[in-house]
C-alpha positions as CSV (number, residue, x, y, z in Angstrom):
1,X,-1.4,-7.2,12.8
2,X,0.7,-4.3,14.2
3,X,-1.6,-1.8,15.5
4,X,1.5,0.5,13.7
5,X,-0.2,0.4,10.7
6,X,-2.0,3.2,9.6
7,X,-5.5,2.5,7.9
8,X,-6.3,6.3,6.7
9,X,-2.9,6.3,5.4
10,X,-3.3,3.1,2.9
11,X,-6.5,4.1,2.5
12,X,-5.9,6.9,0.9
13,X,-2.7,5.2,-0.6
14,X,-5.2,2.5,-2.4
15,X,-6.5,4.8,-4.8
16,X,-4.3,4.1,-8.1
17,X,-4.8,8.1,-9.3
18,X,-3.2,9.0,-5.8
19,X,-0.5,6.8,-6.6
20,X,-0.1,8.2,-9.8
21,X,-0.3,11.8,-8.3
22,X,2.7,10.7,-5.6
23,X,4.5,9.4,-8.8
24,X,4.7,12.6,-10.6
25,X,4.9,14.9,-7.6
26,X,8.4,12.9,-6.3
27,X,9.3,13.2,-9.9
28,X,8.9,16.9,-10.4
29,X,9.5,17.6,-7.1
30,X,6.5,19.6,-6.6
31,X,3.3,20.7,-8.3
32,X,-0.2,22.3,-8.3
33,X,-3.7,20.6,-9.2
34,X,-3.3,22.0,-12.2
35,X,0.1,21.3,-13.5
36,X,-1.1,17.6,-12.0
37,X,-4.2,17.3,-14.5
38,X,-2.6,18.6,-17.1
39,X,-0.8,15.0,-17.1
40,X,-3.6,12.5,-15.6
41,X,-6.7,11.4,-17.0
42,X,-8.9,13.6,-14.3
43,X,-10.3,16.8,-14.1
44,X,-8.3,19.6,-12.2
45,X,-11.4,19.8,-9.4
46,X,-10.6,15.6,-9.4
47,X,-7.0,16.1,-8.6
48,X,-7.6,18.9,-5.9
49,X,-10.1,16.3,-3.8
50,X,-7.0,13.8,-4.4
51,X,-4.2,15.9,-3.2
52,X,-6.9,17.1,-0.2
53,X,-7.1,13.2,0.6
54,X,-3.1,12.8,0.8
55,X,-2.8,16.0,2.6
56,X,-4.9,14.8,5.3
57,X,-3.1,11.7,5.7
58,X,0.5,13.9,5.8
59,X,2.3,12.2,2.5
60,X,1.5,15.9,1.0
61,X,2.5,19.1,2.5
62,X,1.2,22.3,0.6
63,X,2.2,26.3,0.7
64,X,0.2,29.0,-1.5
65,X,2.1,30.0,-4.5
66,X,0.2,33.0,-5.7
67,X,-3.5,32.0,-6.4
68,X,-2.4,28.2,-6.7
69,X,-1.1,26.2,-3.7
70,X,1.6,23.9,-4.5
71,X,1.9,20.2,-2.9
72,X,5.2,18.8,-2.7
73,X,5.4,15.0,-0.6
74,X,6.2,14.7,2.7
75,X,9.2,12.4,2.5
76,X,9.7,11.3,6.4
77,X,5.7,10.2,5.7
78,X,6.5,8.5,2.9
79,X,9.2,7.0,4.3
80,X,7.2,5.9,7.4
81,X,4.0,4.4,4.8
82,X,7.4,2.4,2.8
83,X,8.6,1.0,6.7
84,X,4.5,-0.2,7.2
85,X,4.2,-1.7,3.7
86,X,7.5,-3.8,4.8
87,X,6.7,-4.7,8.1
88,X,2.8,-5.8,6.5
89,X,4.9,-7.8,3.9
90,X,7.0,-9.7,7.0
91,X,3.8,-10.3,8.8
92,X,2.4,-11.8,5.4
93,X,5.4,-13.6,4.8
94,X,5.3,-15.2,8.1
95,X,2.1,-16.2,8.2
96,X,1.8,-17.7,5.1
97,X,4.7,-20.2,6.2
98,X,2.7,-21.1,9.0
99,X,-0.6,-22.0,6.5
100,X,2.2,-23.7,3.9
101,X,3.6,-25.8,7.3
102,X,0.1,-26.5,8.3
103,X,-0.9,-27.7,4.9
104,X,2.3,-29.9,4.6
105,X,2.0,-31.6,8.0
106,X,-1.9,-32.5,6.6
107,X,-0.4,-33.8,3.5
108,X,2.3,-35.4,5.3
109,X,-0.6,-37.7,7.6
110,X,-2.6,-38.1,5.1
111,X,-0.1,-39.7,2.9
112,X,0.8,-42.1,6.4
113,X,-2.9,-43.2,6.7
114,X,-3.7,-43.9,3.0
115,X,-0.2,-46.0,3.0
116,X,-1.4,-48.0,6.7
117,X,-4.4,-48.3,5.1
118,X,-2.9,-50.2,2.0
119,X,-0.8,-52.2,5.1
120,X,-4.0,-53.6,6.2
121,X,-5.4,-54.5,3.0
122,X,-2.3,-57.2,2.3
């Protein structure tokens, strides 16, 4: 696997109320903790840790808005997590044609020995 690919980033990506907190921030454009759990399932303290996990990994950037500080997603780091999910996928993709070749070419003598082995029988 590429050493490219950043573990802290999908990490923190893995968490499906992170997700969820990307989703809405790239849809509002912006928001606070607050505005956040007002529309998640998770305390405000919840979605402050959250937003403190995806700013350490750079897909949040934040500036203080008065007492609240507002997150808004870093877009070149989002766009950087979308190019290591696709080149993960390719490396996926390619190895899973190797096991499928593998498994054929197995299939493949073993269908040639049990048909020699009904040649010897006659």
């Amino acid at each position: 696997m590429s050493a490219a690919i950043d573990d802290d980033l999908w990490s923190a990506v893995g968490d499906p109320t992170r997700r969820r907190i990307l989703d809405l921030l790239l849809a509002d454009g912006g928001g606070t903790a607050t505005t956040l759990s007002e529309r998640l399932p998770v305390t405000r303290q919840a979605v402050a840790k959250h937003l403190g996990v995806l700013d350490r990994v750079g897909l949040v950037r934040v500036a203080p808005v008065g007492r609240e500080r507002r997150y808004e997603v870093d877009e070149a780091q989002l766009a950087r997590a979308v190019a290591q999910l696709a080149t993960l996928g390719a490396t996926w993709d390619a190895r899973l044609q190797r096991i499928k070749r593998i498994a054929e070419r197995i299939q493949q003598s073993a269908t040639a020995m049990d048909t020699n082995e009904g040649d010897d029988h006659s």
